[in-house]
C-alpha positions as CSV (number, residue, x, y, z in Angstrom):
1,X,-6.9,28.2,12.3
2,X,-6.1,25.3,14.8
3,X,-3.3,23.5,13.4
4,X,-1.0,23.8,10.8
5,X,-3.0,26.0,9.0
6,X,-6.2,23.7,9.1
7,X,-9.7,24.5,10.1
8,X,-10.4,24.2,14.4
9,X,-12.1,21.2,14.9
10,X,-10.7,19.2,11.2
11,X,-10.1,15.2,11.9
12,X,-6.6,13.7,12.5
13,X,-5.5,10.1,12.2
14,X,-2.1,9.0,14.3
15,X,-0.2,6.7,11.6
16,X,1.8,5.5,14.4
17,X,4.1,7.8,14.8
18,X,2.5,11.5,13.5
19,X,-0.6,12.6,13.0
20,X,-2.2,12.9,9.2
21,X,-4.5,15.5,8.6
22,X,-7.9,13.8,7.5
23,X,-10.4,16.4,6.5
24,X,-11.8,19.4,7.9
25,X,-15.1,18.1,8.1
26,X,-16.5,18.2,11.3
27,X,-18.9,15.4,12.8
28,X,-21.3,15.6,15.8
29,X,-21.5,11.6,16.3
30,X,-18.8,8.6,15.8
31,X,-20.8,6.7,13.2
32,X,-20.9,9.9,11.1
33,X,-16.9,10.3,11.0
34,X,-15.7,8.5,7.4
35,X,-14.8,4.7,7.4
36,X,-11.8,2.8,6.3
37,X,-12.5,0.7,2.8
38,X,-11.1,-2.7,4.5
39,X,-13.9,-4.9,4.2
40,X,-14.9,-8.0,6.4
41,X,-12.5,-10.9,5.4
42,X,-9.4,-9.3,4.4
43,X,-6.2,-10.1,6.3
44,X,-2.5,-8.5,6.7
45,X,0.4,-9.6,8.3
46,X,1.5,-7.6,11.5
47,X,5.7,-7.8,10.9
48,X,5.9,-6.1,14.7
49,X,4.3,-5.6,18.1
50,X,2.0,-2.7,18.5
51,X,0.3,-1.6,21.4
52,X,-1.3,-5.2,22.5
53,X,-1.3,-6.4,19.0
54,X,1.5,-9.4,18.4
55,X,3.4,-9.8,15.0
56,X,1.3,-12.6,13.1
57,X,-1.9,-12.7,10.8
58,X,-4.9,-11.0,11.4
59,X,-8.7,-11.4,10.0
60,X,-11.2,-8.5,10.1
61,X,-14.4,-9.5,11.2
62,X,-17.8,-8.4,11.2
63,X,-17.3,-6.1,13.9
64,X,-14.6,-4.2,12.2
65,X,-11.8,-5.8,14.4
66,X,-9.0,-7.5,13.6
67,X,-8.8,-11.1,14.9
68,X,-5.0,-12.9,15.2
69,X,-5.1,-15.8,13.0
70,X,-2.9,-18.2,15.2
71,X,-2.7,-21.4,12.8
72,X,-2.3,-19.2,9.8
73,X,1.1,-19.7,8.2
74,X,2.7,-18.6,4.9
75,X,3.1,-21.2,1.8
76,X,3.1,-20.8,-1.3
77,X,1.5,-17.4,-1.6
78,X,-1.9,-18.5,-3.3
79,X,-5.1,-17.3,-1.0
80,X,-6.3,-19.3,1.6
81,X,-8.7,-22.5,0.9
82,X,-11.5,-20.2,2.6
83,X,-11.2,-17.0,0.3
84,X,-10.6,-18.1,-3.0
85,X,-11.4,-14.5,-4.3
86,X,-8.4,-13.3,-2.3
């Protein structure tokens, strides 16, 4: 056993301030490890700095990043004009 009574080499995830055991899986190559289900399009709203990211609204994109949306702003709450199915 490695940690906490998990499998040596089981996948961990920081939630930003401990880490969450994943699965005990093991995975020779990045692109085999499991993917989040936040598809290209969806947004949040960042309420606080973190690491280099500033509060405001991000976008992911098509690369799996997260993009600030600087002209974004909150209204009345219906989905932007953009992404209707929001």
């Amino acid at each position: 056993m490695a940690k906490d009574g998990k499998p040596k080499g089981s996948v961990w995830k920081f939630d930003g301030s401990a880490w969450q055991w994943v699965t005990a899986d093991t995975y020779q190559d990045k692109s085999e490890l499991p993917v989040d289900q936040t598809k290209e399009g969806d947004w949040f709203r960042l309420t606080a700095q973190d690491g280099d990211k500033a509060p405001g609204f991000y976008r992911r994109n098509g690369s799996a990043q997260w993009i600030v949306q600087a002209s974004a702003t909150v209204t009345d709450g219906r989905p932007p004009a953009d992404r209707p199915d929001r």
